[in-house]
C-alpha positions as a Markdown table, in Angstrom:
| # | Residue | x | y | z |
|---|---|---|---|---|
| 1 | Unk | 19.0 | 10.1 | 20.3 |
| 2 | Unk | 21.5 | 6.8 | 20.0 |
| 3 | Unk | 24.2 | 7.4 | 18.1 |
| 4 | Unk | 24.3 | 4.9 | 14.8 |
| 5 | Unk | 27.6 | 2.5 | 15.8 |
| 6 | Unk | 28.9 | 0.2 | 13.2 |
| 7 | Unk | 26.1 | -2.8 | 12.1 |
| 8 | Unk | 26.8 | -5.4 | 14.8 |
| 9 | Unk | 24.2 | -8.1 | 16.9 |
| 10 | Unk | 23.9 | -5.0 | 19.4 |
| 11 | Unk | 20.4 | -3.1 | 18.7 |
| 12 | Unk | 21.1 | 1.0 | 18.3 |
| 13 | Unk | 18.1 | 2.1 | 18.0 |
| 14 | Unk | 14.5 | 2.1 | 18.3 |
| 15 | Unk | 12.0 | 1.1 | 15.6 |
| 16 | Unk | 9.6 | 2.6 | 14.4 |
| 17 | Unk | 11.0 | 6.0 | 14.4 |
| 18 | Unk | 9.3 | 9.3 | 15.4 |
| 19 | Unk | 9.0 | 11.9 | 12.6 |
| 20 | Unk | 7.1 | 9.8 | 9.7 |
| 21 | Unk | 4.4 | 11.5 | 8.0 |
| 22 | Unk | 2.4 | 11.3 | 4.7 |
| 23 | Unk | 4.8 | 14.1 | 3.2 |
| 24 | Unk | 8.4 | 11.5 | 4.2 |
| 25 | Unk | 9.6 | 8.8 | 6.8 |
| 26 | Unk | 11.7 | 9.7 | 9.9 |
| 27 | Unk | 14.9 | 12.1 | 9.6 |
| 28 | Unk | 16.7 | 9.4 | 11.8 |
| 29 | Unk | 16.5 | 7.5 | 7.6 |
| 30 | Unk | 18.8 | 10.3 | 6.1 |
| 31 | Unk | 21.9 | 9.4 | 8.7 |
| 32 | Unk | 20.9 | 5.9 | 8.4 |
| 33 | Unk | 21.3 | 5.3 | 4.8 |
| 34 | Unk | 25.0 | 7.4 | 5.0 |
| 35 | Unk | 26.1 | 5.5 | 8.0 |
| 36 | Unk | 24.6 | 2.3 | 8.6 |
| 37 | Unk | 21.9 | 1.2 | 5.7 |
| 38 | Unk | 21.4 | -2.3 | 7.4 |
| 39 | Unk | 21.6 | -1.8 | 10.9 |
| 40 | Unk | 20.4 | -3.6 | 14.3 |
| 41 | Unk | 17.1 | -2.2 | 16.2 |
| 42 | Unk | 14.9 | -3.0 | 18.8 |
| 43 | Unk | 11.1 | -3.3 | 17.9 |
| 44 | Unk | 8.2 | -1.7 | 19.4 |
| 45 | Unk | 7.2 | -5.5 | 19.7 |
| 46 | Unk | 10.3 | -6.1 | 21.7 |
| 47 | Unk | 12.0 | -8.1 | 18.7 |
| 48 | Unk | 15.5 | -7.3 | 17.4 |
| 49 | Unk | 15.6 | -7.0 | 14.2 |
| 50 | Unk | 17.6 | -5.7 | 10.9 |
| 51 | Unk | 16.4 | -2.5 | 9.3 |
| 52 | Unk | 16.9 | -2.0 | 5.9 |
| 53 | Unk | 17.2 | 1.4 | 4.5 |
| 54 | Unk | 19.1 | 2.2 | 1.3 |
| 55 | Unk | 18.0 | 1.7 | -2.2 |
| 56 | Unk | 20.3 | -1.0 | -3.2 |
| 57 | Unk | 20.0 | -3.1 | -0.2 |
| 58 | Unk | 16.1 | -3.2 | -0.2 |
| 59 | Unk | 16.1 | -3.8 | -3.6 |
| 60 | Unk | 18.3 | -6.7 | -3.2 |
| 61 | Unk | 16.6 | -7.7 | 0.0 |
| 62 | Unk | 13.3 | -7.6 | -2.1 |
| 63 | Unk | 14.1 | -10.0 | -4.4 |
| 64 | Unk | 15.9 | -12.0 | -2.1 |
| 65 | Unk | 14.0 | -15.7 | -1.6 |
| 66 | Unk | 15.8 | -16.6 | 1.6 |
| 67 | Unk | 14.3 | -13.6 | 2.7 |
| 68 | Unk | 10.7 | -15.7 | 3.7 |
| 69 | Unk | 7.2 | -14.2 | 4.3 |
| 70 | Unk | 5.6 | -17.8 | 4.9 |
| 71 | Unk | 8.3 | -18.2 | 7.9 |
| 72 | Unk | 6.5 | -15.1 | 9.5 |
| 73 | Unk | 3.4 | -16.8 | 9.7 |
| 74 | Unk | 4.4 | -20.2 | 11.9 |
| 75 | Unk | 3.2 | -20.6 | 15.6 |
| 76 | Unk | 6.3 | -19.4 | 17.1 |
| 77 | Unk | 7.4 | -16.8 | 15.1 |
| 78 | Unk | 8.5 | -13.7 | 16.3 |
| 79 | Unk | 5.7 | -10.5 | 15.9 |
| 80 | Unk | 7.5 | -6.9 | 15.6 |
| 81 | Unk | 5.7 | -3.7 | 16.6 |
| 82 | Unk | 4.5 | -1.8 | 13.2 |
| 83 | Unk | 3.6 | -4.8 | 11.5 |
| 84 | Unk | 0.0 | -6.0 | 10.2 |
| 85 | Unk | -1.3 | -9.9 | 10.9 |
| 86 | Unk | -1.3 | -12.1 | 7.9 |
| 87 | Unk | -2.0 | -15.8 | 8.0 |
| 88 | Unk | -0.4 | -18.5 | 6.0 |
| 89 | Unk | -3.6 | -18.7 | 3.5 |
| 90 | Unk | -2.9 | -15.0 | 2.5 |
| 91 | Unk | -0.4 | -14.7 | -1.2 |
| 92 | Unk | 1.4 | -12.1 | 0.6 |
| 93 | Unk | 2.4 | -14.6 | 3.4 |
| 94 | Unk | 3.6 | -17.2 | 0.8 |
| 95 | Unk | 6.9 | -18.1 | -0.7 |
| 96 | Unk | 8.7 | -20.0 | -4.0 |
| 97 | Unk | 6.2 | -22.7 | -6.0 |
| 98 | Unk | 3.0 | -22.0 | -3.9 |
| 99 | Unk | 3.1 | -17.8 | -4.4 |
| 100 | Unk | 3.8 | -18.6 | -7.5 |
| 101 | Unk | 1.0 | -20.8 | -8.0 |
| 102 | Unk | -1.7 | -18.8 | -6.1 |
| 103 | Unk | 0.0 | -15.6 | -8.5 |
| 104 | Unk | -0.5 | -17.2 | -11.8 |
| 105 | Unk | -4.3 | -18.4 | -11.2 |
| 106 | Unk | -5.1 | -14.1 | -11.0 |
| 107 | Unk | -2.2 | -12.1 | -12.9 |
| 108 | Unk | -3.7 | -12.5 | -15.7 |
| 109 | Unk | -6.8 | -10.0 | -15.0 |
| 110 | Unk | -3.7 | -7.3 | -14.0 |
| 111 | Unk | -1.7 | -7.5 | -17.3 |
| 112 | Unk | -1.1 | -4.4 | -18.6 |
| 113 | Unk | -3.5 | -5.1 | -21.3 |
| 114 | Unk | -6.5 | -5.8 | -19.6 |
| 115 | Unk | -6.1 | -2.6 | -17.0 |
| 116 | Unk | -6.4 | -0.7 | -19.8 |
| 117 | Unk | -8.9 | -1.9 | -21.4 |
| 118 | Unk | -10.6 | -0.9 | -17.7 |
| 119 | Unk | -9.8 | 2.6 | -18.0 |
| 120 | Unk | -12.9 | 4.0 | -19.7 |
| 121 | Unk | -14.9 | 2.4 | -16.9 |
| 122 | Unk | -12.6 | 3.7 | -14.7 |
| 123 | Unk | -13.3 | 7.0 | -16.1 |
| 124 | Unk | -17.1 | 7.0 | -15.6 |
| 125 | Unk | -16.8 | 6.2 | -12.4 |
| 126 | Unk | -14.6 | 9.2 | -11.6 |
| 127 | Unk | -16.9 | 11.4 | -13.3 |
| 128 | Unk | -20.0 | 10.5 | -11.9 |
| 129 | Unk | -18.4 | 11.0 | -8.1 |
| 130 | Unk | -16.9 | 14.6 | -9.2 |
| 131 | Unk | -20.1 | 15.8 | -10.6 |
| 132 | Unk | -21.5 | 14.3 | -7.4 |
| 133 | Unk | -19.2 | 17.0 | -5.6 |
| 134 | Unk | -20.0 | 19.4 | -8.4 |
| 135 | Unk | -23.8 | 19.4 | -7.8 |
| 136 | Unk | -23.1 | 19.4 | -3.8 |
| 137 | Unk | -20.8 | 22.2 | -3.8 |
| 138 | Unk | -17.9 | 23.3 | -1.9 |
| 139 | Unk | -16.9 | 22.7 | 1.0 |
| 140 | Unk | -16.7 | 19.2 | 0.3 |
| 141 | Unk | -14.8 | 16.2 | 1.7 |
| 142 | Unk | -12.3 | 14.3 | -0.9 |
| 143 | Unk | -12.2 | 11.3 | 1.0 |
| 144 | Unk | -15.5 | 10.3 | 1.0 |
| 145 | Unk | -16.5 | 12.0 | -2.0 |
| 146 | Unk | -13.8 | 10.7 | -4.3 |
| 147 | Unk | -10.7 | 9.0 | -3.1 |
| 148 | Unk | -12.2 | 6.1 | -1.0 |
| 149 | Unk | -15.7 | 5.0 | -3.6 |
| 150 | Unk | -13.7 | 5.4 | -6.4 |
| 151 | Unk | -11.2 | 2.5 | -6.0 |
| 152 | Unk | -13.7 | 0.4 | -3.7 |
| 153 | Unk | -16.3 | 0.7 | -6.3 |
| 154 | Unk | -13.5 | -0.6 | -9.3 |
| 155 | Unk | -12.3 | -3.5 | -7.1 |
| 156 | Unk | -15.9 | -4.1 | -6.5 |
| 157 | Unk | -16.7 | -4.9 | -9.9 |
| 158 | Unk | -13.7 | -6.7 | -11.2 |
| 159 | Unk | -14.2 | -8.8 | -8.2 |
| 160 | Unk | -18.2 | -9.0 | -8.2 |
| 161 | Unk | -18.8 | -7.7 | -4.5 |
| 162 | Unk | -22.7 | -6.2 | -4.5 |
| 163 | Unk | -22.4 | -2.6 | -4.7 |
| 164 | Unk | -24.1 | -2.2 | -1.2 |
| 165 | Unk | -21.8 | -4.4 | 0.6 |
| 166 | Unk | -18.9 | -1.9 | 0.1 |
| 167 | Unk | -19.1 | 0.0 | 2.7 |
| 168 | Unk | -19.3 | -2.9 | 5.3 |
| 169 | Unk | -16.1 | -4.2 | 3.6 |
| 170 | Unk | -14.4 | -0.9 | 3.7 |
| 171 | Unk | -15.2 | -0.5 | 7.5 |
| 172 | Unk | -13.8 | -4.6 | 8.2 |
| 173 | Unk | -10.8 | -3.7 | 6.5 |
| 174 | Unk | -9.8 | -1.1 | 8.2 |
| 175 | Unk | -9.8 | -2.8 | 10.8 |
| 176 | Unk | -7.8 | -5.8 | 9.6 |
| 177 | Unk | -5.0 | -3.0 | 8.5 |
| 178 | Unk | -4.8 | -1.9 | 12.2 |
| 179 | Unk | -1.5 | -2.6 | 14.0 |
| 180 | Unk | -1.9 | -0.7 | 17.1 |
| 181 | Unk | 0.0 | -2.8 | 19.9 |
| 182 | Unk | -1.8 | -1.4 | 22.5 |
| 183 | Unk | -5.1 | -3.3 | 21.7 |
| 184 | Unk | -3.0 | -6.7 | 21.7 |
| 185 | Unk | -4.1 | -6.8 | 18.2 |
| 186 | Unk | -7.9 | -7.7 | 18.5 |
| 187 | Unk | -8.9 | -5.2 | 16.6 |
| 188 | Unk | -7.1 | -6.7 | 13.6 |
| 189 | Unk | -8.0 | -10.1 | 14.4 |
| 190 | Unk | -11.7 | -9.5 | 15.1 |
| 191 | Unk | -11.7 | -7.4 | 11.3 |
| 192 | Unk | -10.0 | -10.4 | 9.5 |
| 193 | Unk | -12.9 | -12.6 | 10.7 |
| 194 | Unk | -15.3 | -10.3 | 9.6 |
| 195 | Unk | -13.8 | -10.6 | 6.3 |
| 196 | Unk | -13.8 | -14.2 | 5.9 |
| 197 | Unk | -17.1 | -14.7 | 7.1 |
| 198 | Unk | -18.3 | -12.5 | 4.4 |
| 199 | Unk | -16.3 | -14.1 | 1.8 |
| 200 | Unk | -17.6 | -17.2 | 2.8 |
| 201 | Unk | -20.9 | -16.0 | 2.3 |
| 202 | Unk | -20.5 | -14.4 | -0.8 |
| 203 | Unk | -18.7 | -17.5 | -2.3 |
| 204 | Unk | -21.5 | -19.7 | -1.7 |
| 205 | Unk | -23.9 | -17.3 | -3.5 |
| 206 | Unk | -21.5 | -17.0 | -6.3 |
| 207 | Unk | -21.3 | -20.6 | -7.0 |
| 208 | Unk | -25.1 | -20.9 | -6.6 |
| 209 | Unk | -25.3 | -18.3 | -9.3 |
| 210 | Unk | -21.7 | -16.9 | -11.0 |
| 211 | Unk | -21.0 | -14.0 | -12.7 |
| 212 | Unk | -18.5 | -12.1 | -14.8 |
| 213 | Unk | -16.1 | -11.7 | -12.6 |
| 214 | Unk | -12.7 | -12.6 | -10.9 |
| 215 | Unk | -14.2 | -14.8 | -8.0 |
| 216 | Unk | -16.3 | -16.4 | -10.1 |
| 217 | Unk | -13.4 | -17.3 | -11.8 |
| 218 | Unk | -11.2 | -18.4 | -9.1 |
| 219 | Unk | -14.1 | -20.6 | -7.7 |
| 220 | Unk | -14.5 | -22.0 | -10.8 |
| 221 | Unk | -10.5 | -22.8 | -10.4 |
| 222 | Unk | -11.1 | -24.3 | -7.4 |
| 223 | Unk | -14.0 | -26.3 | -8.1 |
| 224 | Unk | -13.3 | -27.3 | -11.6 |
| 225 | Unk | -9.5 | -27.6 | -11.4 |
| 226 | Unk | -9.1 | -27.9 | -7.6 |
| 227 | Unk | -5.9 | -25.3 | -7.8 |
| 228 | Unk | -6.5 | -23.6 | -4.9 |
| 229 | Unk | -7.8 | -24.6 | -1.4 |
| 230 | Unk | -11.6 | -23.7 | 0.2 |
| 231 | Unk | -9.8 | -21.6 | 2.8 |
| 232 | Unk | -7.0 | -20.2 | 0.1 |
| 233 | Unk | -10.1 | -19.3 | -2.0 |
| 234 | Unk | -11.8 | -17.1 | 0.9 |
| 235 | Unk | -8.7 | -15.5 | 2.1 |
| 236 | Unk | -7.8 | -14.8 | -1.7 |
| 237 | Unk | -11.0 | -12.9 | -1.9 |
| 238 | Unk | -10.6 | -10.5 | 1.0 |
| 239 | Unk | -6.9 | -10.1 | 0.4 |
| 240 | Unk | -7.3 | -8.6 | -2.6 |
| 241 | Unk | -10.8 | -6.5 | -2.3 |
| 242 | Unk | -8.7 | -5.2 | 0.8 |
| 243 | Unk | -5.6 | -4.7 | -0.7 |
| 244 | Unk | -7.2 | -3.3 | -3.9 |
| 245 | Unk | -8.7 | -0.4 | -2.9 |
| 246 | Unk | -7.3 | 1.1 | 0.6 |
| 247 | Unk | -3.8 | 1.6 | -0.3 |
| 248 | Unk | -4.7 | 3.2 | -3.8 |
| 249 | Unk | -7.5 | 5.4 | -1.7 |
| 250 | Unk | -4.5 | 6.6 | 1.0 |
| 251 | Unk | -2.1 | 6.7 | -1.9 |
| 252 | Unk | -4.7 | 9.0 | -3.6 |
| 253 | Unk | -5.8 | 11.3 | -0.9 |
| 254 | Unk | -2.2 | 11.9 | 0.3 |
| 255 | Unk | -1.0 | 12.6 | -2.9 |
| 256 | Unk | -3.6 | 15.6 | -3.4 |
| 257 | Unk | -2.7 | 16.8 | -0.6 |
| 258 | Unk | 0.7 | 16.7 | -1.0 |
| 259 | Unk | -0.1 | 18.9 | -3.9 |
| 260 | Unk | -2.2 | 21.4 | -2.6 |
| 261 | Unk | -0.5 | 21.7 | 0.5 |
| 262 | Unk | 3.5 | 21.6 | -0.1 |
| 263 | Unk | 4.3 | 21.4 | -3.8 |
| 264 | Unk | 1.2 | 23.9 | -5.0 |
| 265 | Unk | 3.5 | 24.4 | -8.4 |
| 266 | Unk | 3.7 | 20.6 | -8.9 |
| 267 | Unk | -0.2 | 21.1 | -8.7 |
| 268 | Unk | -0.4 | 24.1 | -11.2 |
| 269 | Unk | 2.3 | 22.5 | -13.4 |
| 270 | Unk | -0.5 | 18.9 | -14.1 |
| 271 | Unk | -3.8 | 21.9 | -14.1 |
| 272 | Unk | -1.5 | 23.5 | -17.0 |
| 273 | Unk | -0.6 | 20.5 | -19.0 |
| 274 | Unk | -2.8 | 17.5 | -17.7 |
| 275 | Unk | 0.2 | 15.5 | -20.2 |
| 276 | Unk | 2.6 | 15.7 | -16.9 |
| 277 | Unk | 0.0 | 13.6 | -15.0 |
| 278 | Unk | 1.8 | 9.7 | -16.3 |
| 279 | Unk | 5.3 | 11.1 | -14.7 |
| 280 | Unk | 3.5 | 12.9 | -11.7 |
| 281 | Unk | 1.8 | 10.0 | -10.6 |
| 282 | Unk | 5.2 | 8.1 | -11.0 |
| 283 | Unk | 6.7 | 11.0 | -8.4 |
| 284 | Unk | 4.2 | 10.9 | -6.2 |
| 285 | Unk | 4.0 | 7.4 | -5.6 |
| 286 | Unk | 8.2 | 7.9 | -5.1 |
| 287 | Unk | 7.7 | 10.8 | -2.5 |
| 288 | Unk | 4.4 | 11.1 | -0.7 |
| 289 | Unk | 5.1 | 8.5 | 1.8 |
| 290 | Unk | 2.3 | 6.0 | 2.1 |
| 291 | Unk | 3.1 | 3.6 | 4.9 |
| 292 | Unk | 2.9 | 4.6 | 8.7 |
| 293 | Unk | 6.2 | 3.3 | 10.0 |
| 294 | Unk | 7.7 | 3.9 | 6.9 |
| 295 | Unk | 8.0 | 0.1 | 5.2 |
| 296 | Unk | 5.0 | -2.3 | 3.7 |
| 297 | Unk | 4.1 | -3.7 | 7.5 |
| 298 | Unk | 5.3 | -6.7 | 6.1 |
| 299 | Unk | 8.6 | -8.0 | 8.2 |
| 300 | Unk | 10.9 | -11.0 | 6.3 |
| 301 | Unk | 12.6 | -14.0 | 8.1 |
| 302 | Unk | 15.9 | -15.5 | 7.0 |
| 303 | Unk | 16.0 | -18.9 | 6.7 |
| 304 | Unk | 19.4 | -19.5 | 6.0 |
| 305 | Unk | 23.1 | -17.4 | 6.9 |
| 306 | Unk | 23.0 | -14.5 | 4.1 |
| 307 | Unk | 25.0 | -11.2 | 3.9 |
| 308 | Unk | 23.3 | -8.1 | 2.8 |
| 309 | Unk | 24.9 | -5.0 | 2.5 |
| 310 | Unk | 28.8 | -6.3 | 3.7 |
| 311 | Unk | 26.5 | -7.0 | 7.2 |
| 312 | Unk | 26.1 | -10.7 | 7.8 |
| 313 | Unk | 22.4 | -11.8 | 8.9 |
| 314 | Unk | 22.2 | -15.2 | 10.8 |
| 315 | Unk | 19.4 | -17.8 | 9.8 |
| 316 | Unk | 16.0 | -17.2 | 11.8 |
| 317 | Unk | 16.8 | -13.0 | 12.1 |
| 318 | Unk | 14.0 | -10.9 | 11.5 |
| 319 | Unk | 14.5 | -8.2 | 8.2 |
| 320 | Unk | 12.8 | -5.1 | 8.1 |
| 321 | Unk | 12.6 | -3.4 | 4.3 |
| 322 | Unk | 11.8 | 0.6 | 4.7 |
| 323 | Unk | 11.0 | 1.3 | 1.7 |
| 324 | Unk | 9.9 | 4.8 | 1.8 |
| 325 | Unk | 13.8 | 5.6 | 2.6 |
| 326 | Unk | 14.9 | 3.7 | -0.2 |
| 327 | Unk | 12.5 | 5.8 | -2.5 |
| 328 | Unk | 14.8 | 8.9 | -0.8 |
| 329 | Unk | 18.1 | 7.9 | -1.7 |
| 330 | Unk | 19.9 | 10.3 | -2.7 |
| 331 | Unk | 22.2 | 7.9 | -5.1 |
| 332 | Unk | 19.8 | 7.3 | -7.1 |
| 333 | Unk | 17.2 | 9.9 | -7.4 |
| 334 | Unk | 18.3 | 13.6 | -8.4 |
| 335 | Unk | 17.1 | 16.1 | -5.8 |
| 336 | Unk | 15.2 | 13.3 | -3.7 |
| 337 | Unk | 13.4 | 15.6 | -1.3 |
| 338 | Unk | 11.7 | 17.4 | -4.3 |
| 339 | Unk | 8.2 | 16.4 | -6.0 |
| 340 | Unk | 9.8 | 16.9 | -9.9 |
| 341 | Unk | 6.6 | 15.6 | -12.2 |
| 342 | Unk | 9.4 | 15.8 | -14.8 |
| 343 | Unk | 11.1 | 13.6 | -13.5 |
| 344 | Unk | 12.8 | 11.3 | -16.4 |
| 345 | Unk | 14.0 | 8.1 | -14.3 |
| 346 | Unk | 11.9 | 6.9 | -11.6 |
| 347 | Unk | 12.8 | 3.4 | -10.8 |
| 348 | Unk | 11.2 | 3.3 | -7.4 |
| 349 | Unk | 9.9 | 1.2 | -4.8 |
| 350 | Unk | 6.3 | 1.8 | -4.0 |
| 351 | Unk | 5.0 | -1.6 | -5.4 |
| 352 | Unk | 7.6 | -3.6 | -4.0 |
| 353 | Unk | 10.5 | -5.5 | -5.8 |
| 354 | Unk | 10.8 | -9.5 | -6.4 |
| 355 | Unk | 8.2 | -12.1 | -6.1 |
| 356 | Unk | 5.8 | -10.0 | -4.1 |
| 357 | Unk | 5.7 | -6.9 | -6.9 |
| 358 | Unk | 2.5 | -5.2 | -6.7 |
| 359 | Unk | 0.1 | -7.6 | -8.6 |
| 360 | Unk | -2.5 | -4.6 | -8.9 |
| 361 | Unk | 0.2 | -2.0 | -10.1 |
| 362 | Unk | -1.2 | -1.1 | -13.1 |
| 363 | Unk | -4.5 | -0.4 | -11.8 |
| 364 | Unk | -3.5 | 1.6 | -9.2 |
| 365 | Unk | -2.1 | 3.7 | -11.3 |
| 366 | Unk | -4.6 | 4.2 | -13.9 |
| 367 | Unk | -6.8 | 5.2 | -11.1 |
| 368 | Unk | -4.6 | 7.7 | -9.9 |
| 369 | Unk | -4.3 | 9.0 | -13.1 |
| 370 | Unk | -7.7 | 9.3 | -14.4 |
| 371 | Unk | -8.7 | 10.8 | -10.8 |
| 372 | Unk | -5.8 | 13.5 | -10.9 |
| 373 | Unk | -6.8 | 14.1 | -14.8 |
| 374 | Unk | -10.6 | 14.8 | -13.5 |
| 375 | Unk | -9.9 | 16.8 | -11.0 |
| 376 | Unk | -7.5 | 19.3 | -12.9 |
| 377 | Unk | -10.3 | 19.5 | -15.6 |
| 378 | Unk | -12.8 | 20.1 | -13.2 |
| 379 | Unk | -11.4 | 21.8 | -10.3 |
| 380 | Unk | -8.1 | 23.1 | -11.4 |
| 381 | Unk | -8.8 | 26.1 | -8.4 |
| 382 | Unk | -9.2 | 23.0 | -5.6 |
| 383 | Unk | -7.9 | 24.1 | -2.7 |
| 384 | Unk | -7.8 | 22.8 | 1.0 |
| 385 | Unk | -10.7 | 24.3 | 2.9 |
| 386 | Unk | -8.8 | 23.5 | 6.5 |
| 387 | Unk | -5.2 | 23.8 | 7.0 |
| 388 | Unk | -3.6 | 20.7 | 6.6 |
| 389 | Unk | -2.5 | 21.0 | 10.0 |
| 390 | Unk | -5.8 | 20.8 | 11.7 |
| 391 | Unk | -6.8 | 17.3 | 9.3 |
| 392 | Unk | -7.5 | 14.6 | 11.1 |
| 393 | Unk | -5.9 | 11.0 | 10.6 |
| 394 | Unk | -7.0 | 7.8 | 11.5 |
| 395 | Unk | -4.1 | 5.8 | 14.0 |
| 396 | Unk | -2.5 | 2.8 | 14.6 |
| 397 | Unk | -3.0 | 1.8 | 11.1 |
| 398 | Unk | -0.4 | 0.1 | 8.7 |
| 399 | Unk | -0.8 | 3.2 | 6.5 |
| 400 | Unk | -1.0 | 6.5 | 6.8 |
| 401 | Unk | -4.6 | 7.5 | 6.1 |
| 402 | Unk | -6.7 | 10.7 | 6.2 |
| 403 | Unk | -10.2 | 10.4 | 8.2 |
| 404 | Unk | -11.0 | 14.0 | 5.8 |
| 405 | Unk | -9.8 | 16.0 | 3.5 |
| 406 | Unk | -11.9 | 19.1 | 2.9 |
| 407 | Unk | -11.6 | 20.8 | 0.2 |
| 408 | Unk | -12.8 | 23.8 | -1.9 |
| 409 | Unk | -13.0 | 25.9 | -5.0 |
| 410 | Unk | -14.6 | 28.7 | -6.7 |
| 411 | Unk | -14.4 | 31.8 | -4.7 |
């Protein structure tokens, strides 16, 4: 492997690195963050770039504004290997006044407050799917039985998508989270059309006859106010049914396994006091390592001379943030490598940092926690029924995510 020089305009290495699994991201991260935390790479897309890999520097770089999304998403910019197609509609590909305006017509359905006020719903819907797998019996596969319905079916209904269109969504964005080079990216592109021809669809019906929920609302917005664009409004809609239920449903079905699998007395340690679940969810989110190539998928252009990490990065230089190796860093987690659902301080990076912080943070972790809490009540014996060896993931996708997950109890 290429040695790691000192940061200069000369790529060392080659990203994304081999070695990144659900359970942490490449061991090439561990020499990085000692030697080099913002160093030079070539791109499986054949860009050069600037990788980002220690805590303090990602952070920073996070919350950085002349660190741009929208400048990823002009005509000629530059596409690196690893990273998922937005367009310049999407909140995700926005920047300064017009994130922020897009953000404030929705954050308030994600305060803190009005999560939790979902959580009894939240609840039921956990409990009807586990007495689902009750009543079916073991062997019995989490992903389809409880980690993918369960947050599909909640973003669903806060964002009034007909129960039996779900699974068509689910299926188009999949495909939209694809970032396999080798297909040129179709498959992506031909999933994000899907989308918006649904939401299209399903906006027109919605203003024909609206309902209780959050696209209702933000048609409303856009009819009634005019805050929002016809084609910011679609592309809101898909964004975040897409982004509201698969990375809480990989998050979720990696985490068990993490449990069962490698840290079995992390496992024993929630089925014994179901209290620990709050801080375990915290830790799990820290160290089960959601994203495929180790960062969001979401690259960051400079748009003016900055310095980051006593390495100077030119205007118009692409910024990679991998923040699974900042959640490793030694110097500032205790014991990094170890799942501790005691842990006290947890101050990590799975939702991001900045203007982009996770608007859906406090629902994903509600539903983690109500889905861990009724499965150690129910099945505090679950078990893998297949070594996790032999399970199968899907590839080429900007996430790490389990096709199955058997699993068993009882004798």
């Amino acid at each position: 492997m290429t040695d790691i020089l000192a940061p200069s305009r000369c790529p060392v290495a080659t990203f994304p690195f081999a070695g990144s699994s659900h359970l942490g991201p490449a061991p090439e991260y561990d020499r990085l963050r000692a030697e080099s935390p913002v160093v030079r790479v070539h791109t499986a897309g054949g860009v050069d770039a600037w990788l980002v890999s220690s805590y303090a520097e990602v952070r920073e770089a996070l919350a950085d504004p002349r660190l741009s999304r929208a400048a990823t998403c002009t005509p000629d910019a530059p596409r690196i290997g690893g990273s998922m197609t937005t367009t310049p509609e999407m909140i995700i590909s926005m920047d300064g006044a017009e994130h922020a305006r897009l953000r404030k017509l929705v954050a308030g359905a994600f305060t803190m407050r009005r999560v939790e006020a979902m959580r009894p719903r939240v609840q039921e819907i956990v409990a009807e799917l586990l007495e689902d797998m009750a009543v079916a019996g073991p062997p019995v596969d989490l992903v389809q039985a409880l980690t993918l319905p369960m947050p599909l079916t909640v973003i669903g209904e806060l964002l009034g998508v007909p129960r039996d269109d779900l699974a068509r969504f689910e299926k188009w964005a999949r495909a939209f989270a694809t970032v396999d080079e080798r297909a040129g990216g179709e498959e992506s592109m031909a999933g994000l059309a899907k989308l918006n021809e649904y939401i299209v669809g399903l906006v027109a019906a919605k203003r024909a006859a609206p309902g209780d929920d959050m696209l209702s609302e933000l048609i409303a917005a856009r009819d009634d106010g005019d805050r929002l664009s016809e084609q910011e409004l679609v592309t809101f809609g898909f964004t975040l049914i897409g982004a509201g239920f698969d990375t809480t449903a990989n998050q979720l079905a990696n985490s068990v396994l993490a449990l069962l699998d490698e840290f079995p007395e992390a496992w024993r340690a929630i089925v014994a006091d179901p209290g620990r679940i709050p801080d375990a969810v915290e830790e799990l989110l820290r160290r089960v390592n959601l994203f495929a190539t180790d960062t969001t998928g979401f690259h960051r252009i400079a748009t003016e001379d900055l310095t980051l990490g006593g390495v100077d990065i030119a205007a118009g230089d692409v910024v990679v943030l991998a923040l699974a190796s900042a959640n490793r860093d030694g110097d500032v987690f205790d014991d990094p490598e170890r799942l501790d659902v005691a842990r006290a301080r947890n101050p990590h990076l799975a939702f991001g940092h900045g203007m982009h912080y996770c608007l859906g943070k406090h629902l994903g972790r509600i539903e983690m926690q109500v889905a861990l809490e009724g499965l150690v009540r129910r099945f505090p014996d679950l078990r893998l029924a297949r070594p996790a060896a032999e399970l199968p993931w899907h590839r080429g996708e900007i996430n790490h995510t389990l096709s199955a997950l058997p699993v068993a109890w009882g004798r």
